[in-house]
C-alpha positions, 0 to 999 in steps of 0.5 A, a space after each residue: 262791265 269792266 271795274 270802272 268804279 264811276 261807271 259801276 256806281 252810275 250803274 247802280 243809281 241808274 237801276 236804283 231809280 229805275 226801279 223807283 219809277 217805271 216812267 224812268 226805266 220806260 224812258 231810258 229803254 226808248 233813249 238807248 233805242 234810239 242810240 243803238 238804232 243811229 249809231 249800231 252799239 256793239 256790245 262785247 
């Protein structure tokens, strides 16, 4: 990840609260799913 310091700190909530809660991390995975799934997501 690039040093984007907005998305870095989004980053680090996102596990933050994935980490409290199960159902949330459950529910992002199916949500990127679904993005990468539409609209192939290239990742370099």
């Amino acid at each position: 990840i690039d040093g984007d310091d907005e998305t870095n700190k989004f980053v680090e909530f996102w596990f933050n609260q994935a980490q409290r809660s199960a159902r949330f991390a459950i529910a992002s995975a199916l949500f990127f799913n679904k993005l990468i799934s539409r609209g192939r997501v290239e990742t370099r």
